[in-house]
LUMVOZA-392330 format. One record per residue (C-alpha): residue in one letter; x, y, z. Coordinates in Angstrom, 2 decimals, decimal comma, always signed. Layout:
N
ROVO   code        c1        c2        c3
ROVO      A         X         Y         Z
...
//
This chain:
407
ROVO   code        c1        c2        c3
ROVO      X    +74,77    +82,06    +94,45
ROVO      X    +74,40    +82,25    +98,10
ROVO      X    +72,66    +85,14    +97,62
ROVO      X    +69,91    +83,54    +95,40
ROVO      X    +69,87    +80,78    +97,84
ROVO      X    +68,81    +83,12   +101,12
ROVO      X    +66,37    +84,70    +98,73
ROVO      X    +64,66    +81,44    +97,45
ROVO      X    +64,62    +79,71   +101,19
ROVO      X    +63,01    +83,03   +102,44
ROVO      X    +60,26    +82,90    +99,16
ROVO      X    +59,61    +79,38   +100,65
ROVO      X    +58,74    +80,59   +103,84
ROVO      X    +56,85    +83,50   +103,37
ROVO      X    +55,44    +82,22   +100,42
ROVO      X    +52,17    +82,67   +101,97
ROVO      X    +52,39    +86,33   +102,80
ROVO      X    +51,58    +88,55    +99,26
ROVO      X    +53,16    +91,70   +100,83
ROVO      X    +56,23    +90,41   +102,33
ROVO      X    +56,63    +88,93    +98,84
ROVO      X    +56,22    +91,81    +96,73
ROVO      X    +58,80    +93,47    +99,29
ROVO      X    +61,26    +90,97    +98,47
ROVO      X    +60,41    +91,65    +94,48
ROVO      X    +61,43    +95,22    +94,88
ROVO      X    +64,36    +94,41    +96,78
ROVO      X    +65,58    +91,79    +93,87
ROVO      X    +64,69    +94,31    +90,82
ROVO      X    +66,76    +97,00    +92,83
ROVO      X    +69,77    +94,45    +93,16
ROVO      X    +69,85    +93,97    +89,59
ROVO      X    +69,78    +96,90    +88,72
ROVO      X    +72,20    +98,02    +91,38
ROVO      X    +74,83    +95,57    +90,42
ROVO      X    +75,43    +96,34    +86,22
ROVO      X    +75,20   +100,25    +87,49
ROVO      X    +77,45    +99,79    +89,74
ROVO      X    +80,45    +97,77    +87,19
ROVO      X    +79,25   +100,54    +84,98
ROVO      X    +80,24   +104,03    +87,06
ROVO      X    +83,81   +101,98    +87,94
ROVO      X    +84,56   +100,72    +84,17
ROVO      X    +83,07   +103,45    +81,84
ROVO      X    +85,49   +105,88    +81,42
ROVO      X    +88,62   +102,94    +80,64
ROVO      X    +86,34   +100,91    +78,75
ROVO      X    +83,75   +102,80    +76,53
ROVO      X    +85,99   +104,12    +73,87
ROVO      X    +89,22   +102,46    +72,61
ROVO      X    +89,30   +104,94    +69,19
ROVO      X    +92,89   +106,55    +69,21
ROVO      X    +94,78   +103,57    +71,76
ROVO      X    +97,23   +102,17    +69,66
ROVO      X    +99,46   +101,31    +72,31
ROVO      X    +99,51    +97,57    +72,34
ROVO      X    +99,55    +97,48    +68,21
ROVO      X   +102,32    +99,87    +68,11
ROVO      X   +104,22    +98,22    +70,37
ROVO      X   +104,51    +95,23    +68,88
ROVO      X   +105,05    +96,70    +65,53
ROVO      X   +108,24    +98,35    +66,76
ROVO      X   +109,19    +95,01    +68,76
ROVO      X   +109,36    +93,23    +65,57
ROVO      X   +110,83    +96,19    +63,63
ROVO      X   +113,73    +95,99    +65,97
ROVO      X   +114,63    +92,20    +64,46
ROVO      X   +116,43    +91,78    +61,42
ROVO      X   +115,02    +89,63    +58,58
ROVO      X   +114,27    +86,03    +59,07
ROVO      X   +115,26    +86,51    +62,89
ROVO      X   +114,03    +84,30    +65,99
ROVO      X   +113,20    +86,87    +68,78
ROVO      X   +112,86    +85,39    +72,38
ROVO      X   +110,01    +86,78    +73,98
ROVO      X   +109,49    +86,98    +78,04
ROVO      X   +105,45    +86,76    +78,56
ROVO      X   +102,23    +87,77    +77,58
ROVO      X   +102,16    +91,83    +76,95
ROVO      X   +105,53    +90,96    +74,59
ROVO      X   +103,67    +88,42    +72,96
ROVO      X   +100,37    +88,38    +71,82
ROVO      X   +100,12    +91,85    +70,55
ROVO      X   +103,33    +90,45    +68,10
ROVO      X   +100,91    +87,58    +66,98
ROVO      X    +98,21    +89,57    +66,59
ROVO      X    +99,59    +92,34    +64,07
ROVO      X   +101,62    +88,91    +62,62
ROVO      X    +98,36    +87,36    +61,98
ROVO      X    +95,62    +89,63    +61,51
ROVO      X    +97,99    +92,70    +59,86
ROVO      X   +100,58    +90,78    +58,30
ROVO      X   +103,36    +92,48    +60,06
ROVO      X   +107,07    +91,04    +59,96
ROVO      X   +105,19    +87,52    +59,74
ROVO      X   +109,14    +86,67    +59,08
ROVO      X   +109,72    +86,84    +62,71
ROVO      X   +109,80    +84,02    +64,99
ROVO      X   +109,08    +84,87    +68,00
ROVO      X   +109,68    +82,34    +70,91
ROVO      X   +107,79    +82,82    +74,04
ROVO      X   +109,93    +82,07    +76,90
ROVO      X   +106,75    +80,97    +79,07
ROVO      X   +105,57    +78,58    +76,67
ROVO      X   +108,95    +77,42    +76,13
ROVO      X   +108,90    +75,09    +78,86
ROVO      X   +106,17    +73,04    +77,26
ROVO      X   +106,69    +70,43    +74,64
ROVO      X   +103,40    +70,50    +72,65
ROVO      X   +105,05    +74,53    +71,89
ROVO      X   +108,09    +73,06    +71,24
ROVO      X   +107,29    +70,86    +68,83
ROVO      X   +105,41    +73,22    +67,31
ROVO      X   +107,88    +75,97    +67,08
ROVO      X   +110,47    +73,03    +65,23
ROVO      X   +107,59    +71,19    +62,88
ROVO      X   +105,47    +74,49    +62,24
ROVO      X   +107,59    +77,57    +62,67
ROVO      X   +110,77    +76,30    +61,01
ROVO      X   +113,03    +77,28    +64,52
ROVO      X   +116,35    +75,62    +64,26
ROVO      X   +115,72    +72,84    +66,41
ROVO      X   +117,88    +69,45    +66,70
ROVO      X   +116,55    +67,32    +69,24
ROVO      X   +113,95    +64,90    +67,75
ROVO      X   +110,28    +64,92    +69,04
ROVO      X   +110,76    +61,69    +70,77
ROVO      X   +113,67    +63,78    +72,80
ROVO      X   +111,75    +66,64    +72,99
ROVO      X   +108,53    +64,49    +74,67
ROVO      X   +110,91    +63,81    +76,81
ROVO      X   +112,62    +66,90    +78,39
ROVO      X   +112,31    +67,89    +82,08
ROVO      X   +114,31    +70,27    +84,03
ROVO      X   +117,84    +68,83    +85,55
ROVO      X   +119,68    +69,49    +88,12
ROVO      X   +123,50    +69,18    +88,12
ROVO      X   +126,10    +68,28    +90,52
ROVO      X   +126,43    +71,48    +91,69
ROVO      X   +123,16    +72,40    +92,36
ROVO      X   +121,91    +74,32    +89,22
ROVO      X   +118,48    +73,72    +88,09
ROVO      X   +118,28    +74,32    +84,24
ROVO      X   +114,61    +74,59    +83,26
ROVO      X   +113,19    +73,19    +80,09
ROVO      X   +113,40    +77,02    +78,45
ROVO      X   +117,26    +76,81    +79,78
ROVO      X   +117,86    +73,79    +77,41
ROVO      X   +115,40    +75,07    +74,06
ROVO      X   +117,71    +78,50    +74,28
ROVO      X   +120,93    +76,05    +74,47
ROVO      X   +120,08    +74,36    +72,23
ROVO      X   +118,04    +76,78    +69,55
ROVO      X   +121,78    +79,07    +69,11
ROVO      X   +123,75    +75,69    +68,86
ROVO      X   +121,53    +74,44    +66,24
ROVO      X   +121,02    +77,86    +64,06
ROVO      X   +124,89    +78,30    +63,81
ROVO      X   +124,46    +81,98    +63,54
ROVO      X   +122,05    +81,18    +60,30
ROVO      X   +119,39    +83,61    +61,57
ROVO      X   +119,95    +86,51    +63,43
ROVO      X   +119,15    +85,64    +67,03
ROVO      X   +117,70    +88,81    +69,50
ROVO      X   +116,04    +88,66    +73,43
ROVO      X   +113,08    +91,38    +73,75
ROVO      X   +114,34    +94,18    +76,31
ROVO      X   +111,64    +92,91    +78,29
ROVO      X   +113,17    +89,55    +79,23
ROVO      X   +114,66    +89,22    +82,38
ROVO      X   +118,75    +88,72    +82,73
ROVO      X   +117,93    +85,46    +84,17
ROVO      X   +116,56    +84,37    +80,94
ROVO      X   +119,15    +85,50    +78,71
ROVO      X   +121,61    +82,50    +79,27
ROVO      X   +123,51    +80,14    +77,31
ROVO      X   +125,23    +76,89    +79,08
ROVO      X   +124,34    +78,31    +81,87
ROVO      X   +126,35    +81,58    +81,90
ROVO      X   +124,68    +85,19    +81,08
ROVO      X   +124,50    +86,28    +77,45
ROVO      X   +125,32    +89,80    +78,74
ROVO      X   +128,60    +90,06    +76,89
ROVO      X   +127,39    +89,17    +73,66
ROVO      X   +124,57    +91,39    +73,30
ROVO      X   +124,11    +94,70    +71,64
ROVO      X   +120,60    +96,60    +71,83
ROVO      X   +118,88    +97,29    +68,14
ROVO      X   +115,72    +99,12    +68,61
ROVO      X   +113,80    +97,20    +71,44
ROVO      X   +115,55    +94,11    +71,36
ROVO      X   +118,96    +92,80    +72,33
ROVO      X   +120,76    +90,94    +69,32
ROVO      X   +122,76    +87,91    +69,77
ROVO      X   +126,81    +88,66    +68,41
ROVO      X   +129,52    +86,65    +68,36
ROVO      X   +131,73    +89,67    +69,92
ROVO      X   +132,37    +90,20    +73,22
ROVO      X   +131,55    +93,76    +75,13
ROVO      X   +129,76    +95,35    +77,94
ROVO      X   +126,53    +97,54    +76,98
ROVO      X   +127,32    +96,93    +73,52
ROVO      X   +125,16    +99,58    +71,29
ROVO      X   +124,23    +99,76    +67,22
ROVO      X   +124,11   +103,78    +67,75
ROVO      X   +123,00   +103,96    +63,84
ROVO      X   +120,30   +101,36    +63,93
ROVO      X   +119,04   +102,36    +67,21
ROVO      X   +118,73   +106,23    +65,43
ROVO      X   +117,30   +105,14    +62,66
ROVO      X   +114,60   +102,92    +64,55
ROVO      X   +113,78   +105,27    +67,33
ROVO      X   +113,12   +108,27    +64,83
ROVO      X   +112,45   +106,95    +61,56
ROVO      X   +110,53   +103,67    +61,41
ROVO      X   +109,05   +102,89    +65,17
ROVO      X   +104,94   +104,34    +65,68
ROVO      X   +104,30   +106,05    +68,76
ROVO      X   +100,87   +106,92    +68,29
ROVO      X    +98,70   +108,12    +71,25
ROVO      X   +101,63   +107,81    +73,98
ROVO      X   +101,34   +111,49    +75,09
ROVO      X    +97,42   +111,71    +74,48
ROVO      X    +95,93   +112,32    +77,88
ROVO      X    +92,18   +110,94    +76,67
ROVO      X    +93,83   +107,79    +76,09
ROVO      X    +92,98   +105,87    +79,33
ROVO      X    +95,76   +104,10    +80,00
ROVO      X    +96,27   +101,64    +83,29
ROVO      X    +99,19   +100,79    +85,12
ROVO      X    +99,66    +97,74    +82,58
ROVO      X    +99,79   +100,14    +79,77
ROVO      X   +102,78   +102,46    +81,96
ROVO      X   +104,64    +99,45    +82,57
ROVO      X   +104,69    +98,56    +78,85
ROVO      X   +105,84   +102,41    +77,73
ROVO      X   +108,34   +102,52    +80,68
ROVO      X   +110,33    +99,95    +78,12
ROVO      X   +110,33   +102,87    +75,52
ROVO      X   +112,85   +105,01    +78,03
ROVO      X   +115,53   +101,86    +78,25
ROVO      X   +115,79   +101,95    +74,29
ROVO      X   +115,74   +106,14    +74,87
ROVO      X   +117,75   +106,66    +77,61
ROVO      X   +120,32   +103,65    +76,68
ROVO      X   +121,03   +105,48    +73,06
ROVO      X   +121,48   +108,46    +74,98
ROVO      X   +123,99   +107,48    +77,37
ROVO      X   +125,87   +105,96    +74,78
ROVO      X   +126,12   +109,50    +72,91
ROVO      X   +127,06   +111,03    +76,12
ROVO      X   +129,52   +108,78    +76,84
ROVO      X   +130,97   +109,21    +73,35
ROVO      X   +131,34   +113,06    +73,80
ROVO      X   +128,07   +114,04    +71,74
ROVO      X   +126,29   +115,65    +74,34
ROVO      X   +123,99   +117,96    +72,29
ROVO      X   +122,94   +114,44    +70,10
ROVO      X   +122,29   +112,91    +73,76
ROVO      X   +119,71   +115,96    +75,00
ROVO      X   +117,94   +115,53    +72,20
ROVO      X   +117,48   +112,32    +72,47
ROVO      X   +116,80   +112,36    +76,32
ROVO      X   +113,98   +115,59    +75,23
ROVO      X   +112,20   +113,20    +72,93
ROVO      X   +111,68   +110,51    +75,90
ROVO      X   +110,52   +113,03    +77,73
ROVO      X   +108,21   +114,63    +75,84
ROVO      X   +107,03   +110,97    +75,00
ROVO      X   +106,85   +109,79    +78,45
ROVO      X   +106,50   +113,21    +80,91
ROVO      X   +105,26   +111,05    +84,04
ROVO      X   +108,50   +108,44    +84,17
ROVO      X   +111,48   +109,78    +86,37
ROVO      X   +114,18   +108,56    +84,15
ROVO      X   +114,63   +111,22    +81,51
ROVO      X   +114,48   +113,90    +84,16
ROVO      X   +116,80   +112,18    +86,25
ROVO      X   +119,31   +111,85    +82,90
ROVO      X   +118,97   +115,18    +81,95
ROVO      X   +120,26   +116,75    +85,06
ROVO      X   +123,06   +114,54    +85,34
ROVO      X   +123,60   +115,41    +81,24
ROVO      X   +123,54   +119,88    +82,08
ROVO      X   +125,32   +118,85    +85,25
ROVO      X   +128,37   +117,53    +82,81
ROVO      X   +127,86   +120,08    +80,35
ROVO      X   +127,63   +122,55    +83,36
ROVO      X   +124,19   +124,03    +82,38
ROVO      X   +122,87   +124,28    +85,43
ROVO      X   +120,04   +126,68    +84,90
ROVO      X   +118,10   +124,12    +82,31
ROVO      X   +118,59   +121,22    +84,95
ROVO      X   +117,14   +123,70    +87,06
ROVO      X   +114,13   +124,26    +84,32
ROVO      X   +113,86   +120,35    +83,56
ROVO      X   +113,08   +119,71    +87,16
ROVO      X   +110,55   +122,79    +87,30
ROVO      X   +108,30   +120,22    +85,37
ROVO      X   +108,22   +117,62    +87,61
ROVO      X   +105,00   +117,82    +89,24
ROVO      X   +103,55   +114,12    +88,12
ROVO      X   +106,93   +112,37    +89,37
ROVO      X   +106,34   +110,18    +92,57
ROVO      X   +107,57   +112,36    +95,42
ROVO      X   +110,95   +109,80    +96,23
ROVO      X   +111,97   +109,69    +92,15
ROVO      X   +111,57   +113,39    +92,57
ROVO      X   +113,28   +114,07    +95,88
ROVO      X   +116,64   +112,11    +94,52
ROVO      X   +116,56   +113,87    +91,35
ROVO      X   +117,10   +117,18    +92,93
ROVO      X   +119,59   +115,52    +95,39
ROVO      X   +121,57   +114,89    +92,29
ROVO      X   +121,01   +118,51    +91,30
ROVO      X   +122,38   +119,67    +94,60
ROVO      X   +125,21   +117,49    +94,66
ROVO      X   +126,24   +119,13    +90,79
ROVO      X   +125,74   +122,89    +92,79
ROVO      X   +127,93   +121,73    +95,14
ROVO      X   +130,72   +120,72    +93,30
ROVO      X   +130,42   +123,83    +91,72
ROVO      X   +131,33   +125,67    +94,04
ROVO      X   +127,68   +126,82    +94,45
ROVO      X   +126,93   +125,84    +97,80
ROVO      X   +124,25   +128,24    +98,84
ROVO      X   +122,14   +127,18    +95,42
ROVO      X   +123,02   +123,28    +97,12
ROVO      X   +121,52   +123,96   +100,32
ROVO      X   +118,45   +125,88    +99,37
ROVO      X   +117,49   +123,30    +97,01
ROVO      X   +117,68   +120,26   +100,07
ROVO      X   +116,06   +122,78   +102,15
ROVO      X   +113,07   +123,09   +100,01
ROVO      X   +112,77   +119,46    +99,43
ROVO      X   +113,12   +118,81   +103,16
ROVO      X   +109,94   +121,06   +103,93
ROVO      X   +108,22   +118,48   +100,83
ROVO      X   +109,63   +115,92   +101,80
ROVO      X   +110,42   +115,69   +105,88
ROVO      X   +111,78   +112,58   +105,78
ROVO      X   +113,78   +112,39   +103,17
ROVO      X   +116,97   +111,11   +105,24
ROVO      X   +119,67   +111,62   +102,58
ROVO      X   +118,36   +115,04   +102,86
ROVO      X   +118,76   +115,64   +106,40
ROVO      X   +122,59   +114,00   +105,94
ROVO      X   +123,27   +116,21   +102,87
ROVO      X   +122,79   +119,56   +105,29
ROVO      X   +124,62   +117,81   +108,37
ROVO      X   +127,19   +117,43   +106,18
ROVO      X   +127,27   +120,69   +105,25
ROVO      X   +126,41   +122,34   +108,20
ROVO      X   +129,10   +120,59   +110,09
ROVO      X   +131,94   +121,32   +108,25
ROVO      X   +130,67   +125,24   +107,99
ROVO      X   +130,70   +125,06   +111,76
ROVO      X   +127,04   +125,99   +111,93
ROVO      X   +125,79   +124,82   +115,00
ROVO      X   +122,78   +126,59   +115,62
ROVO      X   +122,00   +125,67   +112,33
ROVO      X   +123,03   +122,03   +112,69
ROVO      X   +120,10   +122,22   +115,87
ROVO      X   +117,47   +123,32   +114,07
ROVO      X   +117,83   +120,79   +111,50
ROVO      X   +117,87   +117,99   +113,80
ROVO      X   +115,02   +119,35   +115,93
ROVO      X   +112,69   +119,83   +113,06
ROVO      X   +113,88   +116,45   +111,55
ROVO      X   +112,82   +114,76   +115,06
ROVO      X   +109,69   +116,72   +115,21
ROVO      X   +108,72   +114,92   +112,18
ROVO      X   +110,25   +111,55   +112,58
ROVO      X   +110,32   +111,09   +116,45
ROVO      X   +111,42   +107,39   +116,41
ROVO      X   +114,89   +108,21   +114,78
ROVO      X   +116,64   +107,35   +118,06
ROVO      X   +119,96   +108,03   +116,60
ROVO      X   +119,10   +111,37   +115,54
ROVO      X   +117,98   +112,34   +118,68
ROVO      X   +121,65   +111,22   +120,10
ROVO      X   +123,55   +113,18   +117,55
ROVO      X   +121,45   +116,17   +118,69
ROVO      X   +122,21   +115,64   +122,28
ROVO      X   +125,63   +115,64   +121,18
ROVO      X   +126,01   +118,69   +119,32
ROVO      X   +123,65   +120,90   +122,21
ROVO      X   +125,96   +119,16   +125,34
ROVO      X   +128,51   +122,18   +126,42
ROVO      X   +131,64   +120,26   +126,06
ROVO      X   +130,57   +120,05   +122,25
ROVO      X   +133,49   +121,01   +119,53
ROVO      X   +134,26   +120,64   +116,37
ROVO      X   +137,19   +118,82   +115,21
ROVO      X   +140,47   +120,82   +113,98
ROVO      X   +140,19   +121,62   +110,13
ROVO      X   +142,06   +118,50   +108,74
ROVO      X   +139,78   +116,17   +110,48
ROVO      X   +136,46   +118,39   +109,98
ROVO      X   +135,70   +115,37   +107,18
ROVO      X   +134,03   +113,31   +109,99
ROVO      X   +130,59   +114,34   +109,69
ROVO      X   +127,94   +113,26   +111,55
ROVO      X   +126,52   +110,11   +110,51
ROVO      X   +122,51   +109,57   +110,23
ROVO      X   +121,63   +105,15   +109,66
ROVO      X   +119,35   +104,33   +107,89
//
């Protein structure tokens, strides 16, 4: 607009002048076309075909594939949301499912309509529910509108419908009376389900199979002409919780070779997120098969450089305890010279190097180390220390006291 404005007032001036005008013409007709050209070259390769993305559709078919029948499934924001209502709508899809937007939650016009339309257990009356605002108690707690609905939602269905929170929502959304759900939850699928027995990471290892293999859609993940934006990674990353939380739990129950397989599916799902690498190691570090943690990590090259750099720290530390200290400190070596300042590197060696003794090799650590990261005061002191002539090392039963590195 201001644009058109300085255009028009200098028209007005020179309208006089033919020339000057037609200068100004070419000008304009070069803007326009500059300007669609332009949003063109930036948007054309994410926006000009969408054949083959079922991401969002998929995703919110296996959301509501995770939910029993008839169930109420509290949903966090937007990405959890309107895909569900979509496929609900439009495809028919588990139109069974209630889902109850968190967000929204806190607004009675939604509230009213989730009780009179929806047919969500629901026993204040609309007068009361006109009427809601947040509260604070003596003590200083704050419950929010959503805080109340949730209360009073589960008090009202009496364990009628099968109750779940999306793995999306946040733990300080999953709350009853004002105390976390966490003990009375146990992951189905992509959603946690609400059970009246108490445990920690509580786990349906059948239903979780059965959904993760057999009935969710996981079309186009892997595709690399799929365009997908940092939205669309931040949606998938919720694919290696359900993944990497069903493998766990088979690792922890002794069925390791169930657990790789698992942990091999989310990676070959999901080859650019640092968690299944990260799992696997620590899985062949258990099962003491170092060489394929060794192989895993040889596929890395897409990780962020810090996910990467304390995945092979990990590594290390399993070579270590071993008894395979050379392996160890070849590996932190190597990541040093990727990675020079990569400080629980540089402690990983002193350690080492310190309680072999090595001095000169303790030096030229810490002088390459400072070379690189020449404000680390404190490094710089621990150096002085160990080149000063009165420098020893302790007796054997007190070699433990490595040099320290702060962050």
């Amino acid at each position: 607009a201001g644009l058109v404005k300085v255009i028009g007032e200098i028209i007005e001036k020179f309208k006089s002048n033919k020339i000057f005008l037609n200068i100004i013409g070419y000008i304009v007709i070069a803007l326009l076309l500059f300007l669609p050209s332009l949003a063109f070259n930036k948007n054309y390769n994410s926006h000009n075909d969408r054949s083959g993305n079922y991401l969002p559709w998929d995703y919110a078919y296996n959301l509501l594939n995770s939910c029993d029948k008839n169930a109420i499934l509290f949903t966090n924001g937007d990405n959890d949301t309107f895909p569900l209502w979509f496929i609900q709508e439009v495809d028919g899809v588990r139109k069974d499912v209630r889902i109850v937007n968190l967000s929204l939650l806190n607004t009675h016009w939604y509230i009213l309509q989730l009780k009179n339309r929806m047919g969500v257990p629901i026993s204040f009356t609309d007068k009361e529910i006109e009427r809601l605002i947040p509260i604070r108690t003596q003590d200083g707690k704050i419950f929010r509108v959503q805080d109340l609905m949730i209360d009073n939602i589960l008090d009202a269905n009496r364990w009628k419908y099968p109750v779940y929170f999306a793995t999306t929502v946040s733990p300080d959304n999953k709350v009853y009376k004002g105390e976390p759900l966490d003990d009375h939850l146990r992951m189905e699928g992509m959603a946690y389900r609400v059970v009246k027995e108490g445990g920690r990471f509580m786990v349906d290892v059948e239903e979780m199979e059965e959904k993760l293999f057999k009935v969710f859609k996981f079309r186009g993940i892997s595709d690399p002409n799929i365009i997908k934006d940092e939205n669309d990674f931040r949606l998938l990353a919720n694919y290696s919780s359900s993944f990497l939380t069903l493998a766990d739990t088979l690792r922890r129950a002794g069925k390791f070779k169930r657990a790789e397989e698992v942990a091999l599916k989310n990676l070959e799902m999901l080859p650019w997120d640092w968690r299944p690498y990260g799992f696997l190691v620590q899985l062949y570090g258990q099962m003491e098969r170092m060489d394929e943690a060794q192989k895993i990590m040889e596929r890395n090259e897409i990780l962020e450089t810090d996910k990467k750099d304390y995945i092979f720290l990990t590594l290390a530390s399993f070579y270590r305890n071993k008894g395979e200290q050379d392996k160890a400190v070849e590996l932190i070596e190597k990541v040093l010279e990727e990675s020079p300042s990569f400080k629980p590197g540089l402690q990983f060696l002193l350690s080492h190097y310190y309680q072999k003794k090595q001095r000169e090799k303790l030096t030229l650590l810490l002088e390459n180390w400072i070379s690189h990261n020449p404000e680390d005061n404190y490094a710089r002191s621990v150096l002085n220390q160990i080149k000063s002539l009165d420098f020893k090392f302790p007796e054997p039963e007190t070699t433990n006291q490595n040099p320290q590195i702060k962050n």
